[in-house]
C-alpha positions in Angstrom: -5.8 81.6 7.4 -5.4 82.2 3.7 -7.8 80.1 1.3 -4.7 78.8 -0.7 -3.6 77.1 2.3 -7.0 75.1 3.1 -6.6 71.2 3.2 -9.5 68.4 3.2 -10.3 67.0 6.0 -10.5 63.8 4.4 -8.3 63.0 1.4 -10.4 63.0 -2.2 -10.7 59.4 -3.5 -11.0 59.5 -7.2 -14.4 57.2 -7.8 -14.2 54.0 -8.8 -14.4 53.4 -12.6 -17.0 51.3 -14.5 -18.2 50.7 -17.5 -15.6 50.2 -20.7 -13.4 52.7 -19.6 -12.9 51.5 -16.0 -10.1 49.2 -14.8 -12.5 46.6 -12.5 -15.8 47.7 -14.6 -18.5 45.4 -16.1 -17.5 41.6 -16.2 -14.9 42.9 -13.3 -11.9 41.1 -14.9 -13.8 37.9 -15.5 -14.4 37.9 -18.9 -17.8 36.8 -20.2 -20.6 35.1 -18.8 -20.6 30.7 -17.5 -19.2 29.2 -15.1 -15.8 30.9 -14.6 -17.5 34.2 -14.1 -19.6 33.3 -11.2 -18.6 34.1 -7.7 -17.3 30.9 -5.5 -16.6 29.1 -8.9 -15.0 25.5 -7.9 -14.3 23.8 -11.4 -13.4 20.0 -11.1 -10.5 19.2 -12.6 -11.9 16.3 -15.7 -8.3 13.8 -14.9 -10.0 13.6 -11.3 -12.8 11.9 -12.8 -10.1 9.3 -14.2 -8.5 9.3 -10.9 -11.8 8.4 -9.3 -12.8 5.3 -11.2 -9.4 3.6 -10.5 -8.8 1.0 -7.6 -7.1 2.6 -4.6 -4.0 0.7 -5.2 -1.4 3.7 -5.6 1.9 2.8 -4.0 2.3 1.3 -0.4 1.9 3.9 1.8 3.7 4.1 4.8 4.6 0.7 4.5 7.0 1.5 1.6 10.0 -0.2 2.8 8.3 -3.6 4.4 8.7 -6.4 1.6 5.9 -7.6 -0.4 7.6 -11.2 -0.1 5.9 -14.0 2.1 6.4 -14.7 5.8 8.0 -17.8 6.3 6.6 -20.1 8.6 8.3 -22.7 10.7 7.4 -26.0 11.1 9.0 -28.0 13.7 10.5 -31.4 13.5 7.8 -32.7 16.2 4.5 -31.4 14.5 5.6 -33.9 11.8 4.1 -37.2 13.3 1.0 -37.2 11.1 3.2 -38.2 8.4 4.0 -42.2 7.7 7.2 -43.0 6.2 8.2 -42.4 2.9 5.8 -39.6 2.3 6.5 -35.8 0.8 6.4 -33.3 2.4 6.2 -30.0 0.9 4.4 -27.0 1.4 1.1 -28.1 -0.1 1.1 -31.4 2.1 1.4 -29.6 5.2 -1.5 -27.1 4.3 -3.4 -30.4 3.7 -2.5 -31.7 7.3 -3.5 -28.3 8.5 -0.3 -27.8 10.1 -0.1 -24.4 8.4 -1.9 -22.4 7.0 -2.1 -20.5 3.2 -1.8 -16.9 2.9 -3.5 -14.6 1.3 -4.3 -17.6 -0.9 -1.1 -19.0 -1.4 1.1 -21.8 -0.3 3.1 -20.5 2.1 7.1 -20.5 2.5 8.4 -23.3 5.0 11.3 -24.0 7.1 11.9 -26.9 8.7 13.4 -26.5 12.5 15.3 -29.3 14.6 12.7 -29.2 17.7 12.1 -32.8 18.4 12.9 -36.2 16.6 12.2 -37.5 13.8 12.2 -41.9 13.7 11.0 -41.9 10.3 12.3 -41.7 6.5 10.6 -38.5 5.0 11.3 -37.0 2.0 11.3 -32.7 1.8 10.4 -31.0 -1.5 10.6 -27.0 -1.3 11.2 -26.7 2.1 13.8 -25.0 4.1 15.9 -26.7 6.1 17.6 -25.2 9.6 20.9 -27.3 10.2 19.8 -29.5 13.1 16.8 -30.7 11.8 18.6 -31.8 8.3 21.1 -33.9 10.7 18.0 -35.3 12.0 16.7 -35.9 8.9 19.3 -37.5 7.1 20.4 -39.6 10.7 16.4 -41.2 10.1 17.4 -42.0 6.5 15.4 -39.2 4.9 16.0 -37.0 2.1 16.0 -33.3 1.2 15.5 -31.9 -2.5 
């Protein structure tokens, strides 16, 4: 064994450097002192505070593709005895019978359908009409606008 030939055991790690010389020395990369220098620093982003204070109202979710329009409801020819002859019916007279009822606040969309008779003449104002029912209609001398 020659002394030239002698190897460490253990390779030499050069010591890590600090100070203003060093690569990872004093503020460690982190500049000065506040907030951003501390460890586990979480800053809140300031548009979330904007983001916060409006109404949860962002899009539709996964009901993107089911239409915002109103059901329509069906009234049938027979549920239309309440009525005396001559009168209007439209969609605010049969939320007044409490044959239907509003949604979400609103009058809702009405079609008329041919189940049962109809013996006398009523008039129908933004209503819906299903084909048998307006023969039905029109055969009791009643009118549809």
């Amino acid at each position: 064994m020659q002394s030239h030939t002698i190897s460490r055991k253990t390779p030499h790690y050069k010591s890590m450097q600090v100070g203003r010389g060093g690569t990872r020395g004093k503020t460690s990369g982190r500049g000065t002192k506040g907030q951003n220098a501390r460890a586990g620093r979480k800053k809140r982003p300031e548009i979330r505070d904007t983001i916060k204070r409006l109404p949860k109202l962002r899009g539709r979710g996964k009901n993107s593709n089911k239409t915002i329009e109103l059901e329509v409801r069906a009234v049938n020819l027979s549920k239309l005895s309440v009525f005396s002859a001559g009168q209007t019916i439209s969609p605010q007279s049969l939320v007044a019978q409490k044959i239907v009822s509003r949604v979400h606040g609103l009058d809702p969309k009405i079609k008329i359908l041919g189940s049962g008779d109809v013996t006398i003449a009523l008039t129908f104002v933004s209503c819906s009409v299903s084909e048998s029912a307006r023969k039905k209609i029109e055969a009791a001398g009643g009118k549809i606008e």
